[in-house]
C-alpha positions in Angstrom: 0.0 0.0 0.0 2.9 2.1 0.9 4.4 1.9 -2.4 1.5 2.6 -4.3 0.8 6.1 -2.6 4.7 7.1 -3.2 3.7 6.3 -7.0 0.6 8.0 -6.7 2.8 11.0 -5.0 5.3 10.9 -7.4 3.2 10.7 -10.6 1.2 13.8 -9.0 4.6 15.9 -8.9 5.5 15.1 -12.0 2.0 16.0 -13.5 1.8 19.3 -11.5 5.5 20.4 -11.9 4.7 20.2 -15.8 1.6 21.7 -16.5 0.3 25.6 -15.5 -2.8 26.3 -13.5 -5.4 26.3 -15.8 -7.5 29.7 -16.9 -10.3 30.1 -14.4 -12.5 30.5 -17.1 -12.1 27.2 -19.0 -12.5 23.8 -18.6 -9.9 21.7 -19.9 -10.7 18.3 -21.1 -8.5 15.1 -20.5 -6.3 15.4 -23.8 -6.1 19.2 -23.4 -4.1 19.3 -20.3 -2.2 16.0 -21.0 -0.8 17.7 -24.2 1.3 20.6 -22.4 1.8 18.3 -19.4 3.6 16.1 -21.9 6.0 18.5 -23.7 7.0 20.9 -20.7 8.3 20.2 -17.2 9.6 22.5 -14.9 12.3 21.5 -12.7 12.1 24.1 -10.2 8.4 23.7 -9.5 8.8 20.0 -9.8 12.0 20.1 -7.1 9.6 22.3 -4.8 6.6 20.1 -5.1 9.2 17.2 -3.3 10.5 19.3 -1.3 7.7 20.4 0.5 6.3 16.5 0.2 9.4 15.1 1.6 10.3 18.1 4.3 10.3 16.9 7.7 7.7 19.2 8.7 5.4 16.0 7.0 6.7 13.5 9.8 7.3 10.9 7.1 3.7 11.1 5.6 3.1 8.4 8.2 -0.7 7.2 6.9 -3.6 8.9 8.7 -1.3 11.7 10.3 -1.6 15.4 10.2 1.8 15.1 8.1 -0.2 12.5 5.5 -3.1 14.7 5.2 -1.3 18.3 5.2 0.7 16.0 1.5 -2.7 14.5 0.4 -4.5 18.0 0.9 -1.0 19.8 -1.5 -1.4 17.0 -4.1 -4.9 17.7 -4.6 -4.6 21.2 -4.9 -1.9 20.9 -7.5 -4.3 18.8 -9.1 -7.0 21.1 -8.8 -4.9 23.7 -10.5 -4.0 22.0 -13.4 -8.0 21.4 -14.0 -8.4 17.9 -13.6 -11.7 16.2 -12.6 -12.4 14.8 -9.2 -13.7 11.6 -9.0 -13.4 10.8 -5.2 -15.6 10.8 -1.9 -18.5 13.2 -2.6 -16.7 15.2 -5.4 -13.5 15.2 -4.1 -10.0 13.5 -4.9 -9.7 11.6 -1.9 -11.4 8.2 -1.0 -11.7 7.1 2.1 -10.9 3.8 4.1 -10.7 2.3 7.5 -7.4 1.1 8.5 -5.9 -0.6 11.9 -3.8 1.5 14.1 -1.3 0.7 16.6 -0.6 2.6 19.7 1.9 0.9 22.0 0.7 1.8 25.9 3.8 0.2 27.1 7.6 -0.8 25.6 8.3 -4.2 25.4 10.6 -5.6 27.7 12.9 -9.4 27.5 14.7 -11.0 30.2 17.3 -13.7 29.1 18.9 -16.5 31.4 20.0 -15.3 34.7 17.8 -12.8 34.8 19.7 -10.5 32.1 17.8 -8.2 30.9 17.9 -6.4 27.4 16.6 -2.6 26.9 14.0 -2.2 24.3 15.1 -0.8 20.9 18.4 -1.0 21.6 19.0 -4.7 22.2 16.0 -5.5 20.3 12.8 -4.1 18.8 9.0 -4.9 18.7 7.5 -5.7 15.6 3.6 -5.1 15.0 1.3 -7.0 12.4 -1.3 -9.1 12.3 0.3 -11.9 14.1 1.2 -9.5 17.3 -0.5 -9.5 20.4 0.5 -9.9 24.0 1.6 -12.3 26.8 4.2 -14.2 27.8 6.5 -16.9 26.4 9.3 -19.2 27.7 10.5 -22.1 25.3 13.3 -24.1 23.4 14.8 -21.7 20.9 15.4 -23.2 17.5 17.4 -21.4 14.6 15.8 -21.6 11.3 17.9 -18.4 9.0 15.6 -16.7 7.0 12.7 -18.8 7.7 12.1 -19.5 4.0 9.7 -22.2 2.7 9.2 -22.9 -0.9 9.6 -25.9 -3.7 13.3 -24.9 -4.1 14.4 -24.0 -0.6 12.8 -25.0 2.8 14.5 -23.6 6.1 12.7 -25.9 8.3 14.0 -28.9 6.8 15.2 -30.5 9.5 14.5 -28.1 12.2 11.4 -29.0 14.4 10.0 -25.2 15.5 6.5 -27.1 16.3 6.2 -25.5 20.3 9.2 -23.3 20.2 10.6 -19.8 19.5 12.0 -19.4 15.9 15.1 -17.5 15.8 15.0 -15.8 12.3 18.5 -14.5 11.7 18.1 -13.1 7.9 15.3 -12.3 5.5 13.6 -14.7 3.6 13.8 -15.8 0.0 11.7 -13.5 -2.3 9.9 -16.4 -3.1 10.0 -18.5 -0.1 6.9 -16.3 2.1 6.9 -14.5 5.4 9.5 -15.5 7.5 6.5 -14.8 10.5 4.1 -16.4 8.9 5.8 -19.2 8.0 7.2 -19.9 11.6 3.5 -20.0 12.7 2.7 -22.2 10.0 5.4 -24.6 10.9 4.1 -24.7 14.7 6.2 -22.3 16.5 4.9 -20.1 19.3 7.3 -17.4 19.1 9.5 -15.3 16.5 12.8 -13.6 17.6 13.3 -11.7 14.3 17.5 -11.0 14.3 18.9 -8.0 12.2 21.6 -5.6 11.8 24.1 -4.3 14.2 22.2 -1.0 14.4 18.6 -1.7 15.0 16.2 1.0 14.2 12.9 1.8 16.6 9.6 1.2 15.3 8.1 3.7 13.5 4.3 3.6 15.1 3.4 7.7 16.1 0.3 8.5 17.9 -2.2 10.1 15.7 -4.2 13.1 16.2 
C-alpha cells in the first residue's frame, strides 16, 4: 500500500510540476491538459513540489497523520490547479478507508537466562502486524535463518519449530513467504526476528 501512494505521489509531482494552473474560465478536457503536461516540465516547481512533500515538517507522511493529510491536501490542490476532474468521496479527490492503528501503551521488555535483561530498541525491537498481540512466552529456541519455505528451498527442513521460539536470523527468499508467517505455519509459538548491528525503533506515532 505504501508503495502505491509514493507512486501516486510521485506521478502527482510530476504532473503538477509540468503543467500551469489552468484559466479560471475554462475547462480543460482530459487530452487538453495531457498535451502541455507532456511536452514541458519545470524543474524548479517540480524540485519544490518534493520538497515540500518530503520536508520533515510532514513526519514521514506516516498514513492517517496530520503530516499524510497536510501532503494529500498539497497534491490535490496541485491537481486542482492543473483542472483535472475529481472523482473521489463526494466530489473530491480523496477516498476514504478504514485502517488498523497501533498505539503501544507500554515498551516491550525481555529478560534472558539469569535474569539479564535487554533494553527495548536497543537490544531488540517490537514488531507489530497481524500476528502481534500480547503475553508471555518461555521455550526451546530453535534457529531456522531466514525462515524460508518454498519448492526450491525449505529452512525448516530439518529443524522441528513445532512448540518453540524461531530464531529468524536473515530475511527470507523473495519467493520463499513470510518468514512470521511461515514460523507459525510450521508450529512455533514465538518469532525472535535478528537484524543488523544497528537496530532501528519502530516507527508507530500517535495520531491526532
Amino acid at each position: 500500500m505504501r508503495r502505491l501512494r509514493a507512486f501516486w505521489l510521485a506521478a502527482a509531482i510530476a504532473l503538477a510540476g509540468c503543467a500551469s494552473p489552468a484559466p479560471a474560465t475554462s475547462t480543460p478536457t482530459a487530452s487538453g491538459v495531457a498535451a502541455p503536461v507532456a511536452t514541458e516540465f519545470d524543474a524548479a516547481r517540480a524540485k519544490a513540489h518534493v520538497n515540500y512533500l518530503a520536508d520533515p515538517a510532514r513526519g514521514g507522511r506516516y498514513s492517517g497523520s496530520a503530516g499524510y493529510r497536510d501532503a494529500a491536501s498539497y497534491v490535490a490542490d496541485r491537481f486542482r490547479e492543473i483542472g483535472l476532474d475529481p472523482i473521489g468521496d463526494d466530489g473530491t479527490f480523496f477516498q476514504h478507508f478504514t485502517m488498523p492503528v497501533v498505539d503501544l501503551t507500554e515498551m516491550s521488555t525481555l529478560t534472558g537466562p539469569g535474569g539479564k535483561t535487554y533494553q527495548p530498541r536497543v537490544d531488540f525491537t517490537e514488531s507489530v502486524g497481524g500476528r502481534s498481540g500480547s503475553g508471555k512466552a518461555e521455550a526451546e529456541i530453535a534457529a531456522v535463518g531466514g525462515a524460508a519455505r518454498s519448492a526450491g528451498l525449505n529452512d525448516f527442513a530439518g529443524a522441528s519449530v513445532r512448540g518453540k521460539i524461531a530464531l529468524v536470523t536473515g530475511p527470507a527468499a523473495p519467493a520463499g513467504g513470510s518468514s512470521v508467517e511461515n514460523s507459525y505455519q510450521e508450529g512455533a509459538i514465538g518469532v525472535l526476528l535478528v537484524g543488523g548491528a544497528t537496530l532501528r525503533y519502530s516507527y508507530i506515532p500517535r495520531l491526532q
